[in-house]
C-alpha distance (Angstrom), angle and dihedral (degrees) to the residues before:
residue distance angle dihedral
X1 . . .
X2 3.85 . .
X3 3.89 113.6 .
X4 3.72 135.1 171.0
X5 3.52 100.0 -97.3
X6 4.35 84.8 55.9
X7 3.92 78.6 62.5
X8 3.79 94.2 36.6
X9 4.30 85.0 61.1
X10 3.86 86.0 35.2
X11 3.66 91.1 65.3
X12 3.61 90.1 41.1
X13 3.52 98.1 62.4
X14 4.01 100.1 31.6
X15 3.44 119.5 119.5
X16 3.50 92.9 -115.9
X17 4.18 90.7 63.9
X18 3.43 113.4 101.0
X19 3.55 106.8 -102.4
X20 3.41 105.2 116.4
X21 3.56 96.3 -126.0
X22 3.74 93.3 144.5
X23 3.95 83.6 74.4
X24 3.59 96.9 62.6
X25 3.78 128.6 69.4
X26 3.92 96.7 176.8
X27 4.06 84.4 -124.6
X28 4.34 92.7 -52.2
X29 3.82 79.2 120.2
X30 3.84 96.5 68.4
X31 4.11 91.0 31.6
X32 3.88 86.4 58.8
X33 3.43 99.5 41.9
X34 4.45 88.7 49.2
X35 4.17 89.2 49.1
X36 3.93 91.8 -114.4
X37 3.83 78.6 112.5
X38 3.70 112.2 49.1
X39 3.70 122.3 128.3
X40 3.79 132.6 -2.9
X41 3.07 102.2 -78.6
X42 4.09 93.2 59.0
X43 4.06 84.8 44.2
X44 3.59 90.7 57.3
X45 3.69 103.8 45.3
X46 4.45 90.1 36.1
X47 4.37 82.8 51.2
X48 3.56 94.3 44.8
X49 3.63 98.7 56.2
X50 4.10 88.5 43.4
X51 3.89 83.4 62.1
X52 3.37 104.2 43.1
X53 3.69 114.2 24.5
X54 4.31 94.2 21.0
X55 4.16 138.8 40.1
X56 3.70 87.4 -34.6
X57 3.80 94.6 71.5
X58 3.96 94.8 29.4
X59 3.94 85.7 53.3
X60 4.08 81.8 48.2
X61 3.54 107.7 60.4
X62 4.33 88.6 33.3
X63 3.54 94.7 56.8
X64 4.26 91.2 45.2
X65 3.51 81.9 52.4
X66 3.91 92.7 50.1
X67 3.59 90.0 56.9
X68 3.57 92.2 62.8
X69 4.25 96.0 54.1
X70 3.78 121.2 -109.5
X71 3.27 95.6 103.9
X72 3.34 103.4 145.4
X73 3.57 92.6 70.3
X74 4.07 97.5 35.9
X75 4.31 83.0 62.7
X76 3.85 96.7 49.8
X77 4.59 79.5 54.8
X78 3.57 84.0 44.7
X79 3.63 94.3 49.1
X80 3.83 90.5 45.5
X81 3.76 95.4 45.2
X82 3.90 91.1 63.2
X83 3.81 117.7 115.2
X84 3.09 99.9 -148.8
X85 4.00 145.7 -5.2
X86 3.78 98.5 -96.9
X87 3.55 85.5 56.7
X88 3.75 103.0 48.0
X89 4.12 82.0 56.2
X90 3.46 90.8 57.3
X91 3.63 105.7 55.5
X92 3.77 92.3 35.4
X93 4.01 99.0 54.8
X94 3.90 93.4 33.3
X95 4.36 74.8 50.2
X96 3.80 96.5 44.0
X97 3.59 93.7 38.2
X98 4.13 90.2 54.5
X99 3.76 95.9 39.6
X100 4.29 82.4 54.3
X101 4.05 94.0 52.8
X102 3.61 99.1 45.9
X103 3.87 89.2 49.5
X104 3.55 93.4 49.7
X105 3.98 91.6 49.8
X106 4.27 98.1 37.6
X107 4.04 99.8 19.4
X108 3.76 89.2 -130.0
X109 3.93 101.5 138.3
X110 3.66 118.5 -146.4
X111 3.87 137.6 173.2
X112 3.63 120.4 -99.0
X113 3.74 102.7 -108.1
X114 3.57 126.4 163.4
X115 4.46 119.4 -80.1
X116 3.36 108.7 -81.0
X117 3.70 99.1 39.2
X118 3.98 94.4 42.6
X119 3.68 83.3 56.1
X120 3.95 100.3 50.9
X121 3.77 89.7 42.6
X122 3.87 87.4 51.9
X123 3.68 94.1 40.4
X124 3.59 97.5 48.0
X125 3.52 87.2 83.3
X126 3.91 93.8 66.4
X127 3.51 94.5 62.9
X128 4.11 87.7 -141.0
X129 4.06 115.5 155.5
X130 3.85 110.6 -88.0
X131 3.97 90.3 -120.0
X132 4.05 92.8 58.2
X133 4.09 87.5 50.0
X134 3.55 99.5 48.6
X135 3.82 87.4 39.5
X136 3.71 94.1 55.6
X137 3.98 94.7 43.7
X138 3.49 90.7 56.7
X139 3.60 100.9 48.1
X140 4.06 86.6 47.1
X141 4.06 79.1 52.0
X142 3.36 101.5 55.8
X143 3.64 99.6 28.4
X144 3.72 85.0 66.3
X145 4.36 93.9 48.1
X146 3.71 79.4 51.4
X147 3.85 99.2 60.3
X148 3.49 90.2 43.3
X149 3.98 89.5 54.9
X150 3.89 91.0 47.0
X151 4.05 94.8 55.0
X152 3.78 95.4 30.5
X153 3.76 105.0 34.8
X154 3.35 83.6 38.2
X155 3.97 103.3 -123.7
X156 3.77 126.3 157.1
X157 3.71 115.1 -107.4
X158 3.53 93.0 -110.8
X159 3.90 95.2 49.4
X160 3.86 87.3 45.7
X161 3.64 97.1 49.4
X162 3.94 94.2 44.6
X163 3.60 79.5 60.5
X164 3.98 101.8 63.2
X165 4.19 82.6 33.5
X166 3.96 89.5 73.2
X167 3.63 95.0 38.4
X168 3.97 87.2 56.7
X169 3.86 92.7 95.1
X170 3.66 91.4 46.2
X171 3.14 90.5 61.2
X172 3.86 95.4 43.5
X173 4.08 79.8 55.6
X174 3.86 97.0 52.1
X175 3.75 88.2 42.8
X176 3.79 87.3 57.6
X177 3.59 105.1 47.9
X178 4.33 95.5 34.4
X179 4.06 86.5 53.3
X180 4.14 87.1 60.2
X181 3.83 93.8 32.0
X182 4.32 128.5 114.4
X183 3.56 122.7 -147.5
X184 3.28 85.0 -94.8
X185 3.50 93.5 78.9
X186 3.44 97.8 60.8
X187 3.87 111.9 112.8
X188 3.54 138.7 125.2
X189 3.49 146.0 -135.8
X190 4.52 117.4 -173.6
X191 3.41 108.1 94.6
X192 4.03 89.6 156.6
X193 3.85 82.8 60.3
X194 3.44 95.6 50.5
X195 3.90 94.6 51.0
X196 3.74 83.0 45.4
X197 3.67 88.1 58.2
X198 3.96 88.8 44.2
X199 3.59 92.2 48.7
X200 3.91 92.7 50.8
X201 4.23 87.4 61.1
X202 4.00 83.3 69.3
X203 3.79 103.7 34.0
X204 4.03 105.6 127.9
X205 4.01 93.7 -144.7
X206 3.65 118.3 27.6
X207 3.86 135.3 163.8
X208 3.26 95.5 -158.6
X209 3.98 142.0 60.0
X210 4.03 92.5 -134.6
């Protein structure tokens, strides 16, 4: 059943929120700009693994985590877990940046920590089922790669948003099994993305911050 606080984490994660998340392509910049990335087809299958095998099911099983407290300890993993220093900035100013607009609109004061735990420390409040938060961060996740891949690729908008369409009930999946998952769990699998994200640091022009 839809409820305000669905719309209350909604907002949160909707592109219009002011995360900055337009400034960071999670290294899709350098991947477009080698061919890897080239078409949708190669933006589906290169976003797919992200989510399941990469940051997408890290961020997963840290933000379920979140939701349960502790978080002080979940963001020094997080922290730890990054690949590389481009992508530690990410998380933690798209994290800092969130954790600074919620406060300003609720006064309830939290640490800057990085994304995903910033959002289950946040969202804890809402009292929504893990599965539906980790569901909605990761559409608002790659929702976000995907409009980078439609203007930079170049796809259509209709081509690009076919794309995050048919990896809707991965994410359903991921949401699932991260909402049930341990630390454990956590492991990944993208080592092209990370040297992406490595090659980005040294990238003469680039649009983006990561």
């Amino acid at each position: 059943m839809l409820t305000l606080s669905h719309l209350t984490l909604v907002h949160w994660l909707s592109p219009a929120f002011p995360t900055g998340a337009f400034a960071y392509s999670h290294g899709l910049e350098a991947e477009i700009a080698s061919g890897v990335v080239h078409d949708a087809a190669s933006l589906e299958t290169w976003l797919g693994n992200i989510l399941r095998f990469g940051a997408g099911w890290q961020d997963a099983v840290l933000l379920a985590q979140a939701l349960e407290g502790e978080c002080d300890a979940l963001d020094d993993l997080a922290r730890a877990l990054q690949p590389c220093a481009e992508r530690l900035r990410e998380s933690l100013e798209q994290g800092a940046a969130l954790t600074r607009c919620v406060a300003g609109m609720t006064g309830h004061h939290l640490p800057a920590r990085l994304l995903p735990v910033s959002v289950g420390a946040a969202a804890a409040e809402l009292g929504l089922p893990k599965r539906d938060v980790i569901a909605l961060y990761l559409q608002g996740f790659a929702g976000n790669l995907v409009t980078i891949g439609i203007r930079h690729v170049p796809l259509g908008q209709t081509e690009g948003q076919a794309v995050l369409a048919r990896l809707l009930p991965s994410i359903h999946t991921l949401a699932e099994h991260a909402a049930s998952a341990t630390l454990d769990d956590i492991g990944t699998c993208t080592l092209a993305g990370d040297l992406a994200a490595l090659r980005h640091e040294t990238m003469d022009v680039r649009i983006f911050r990561t």
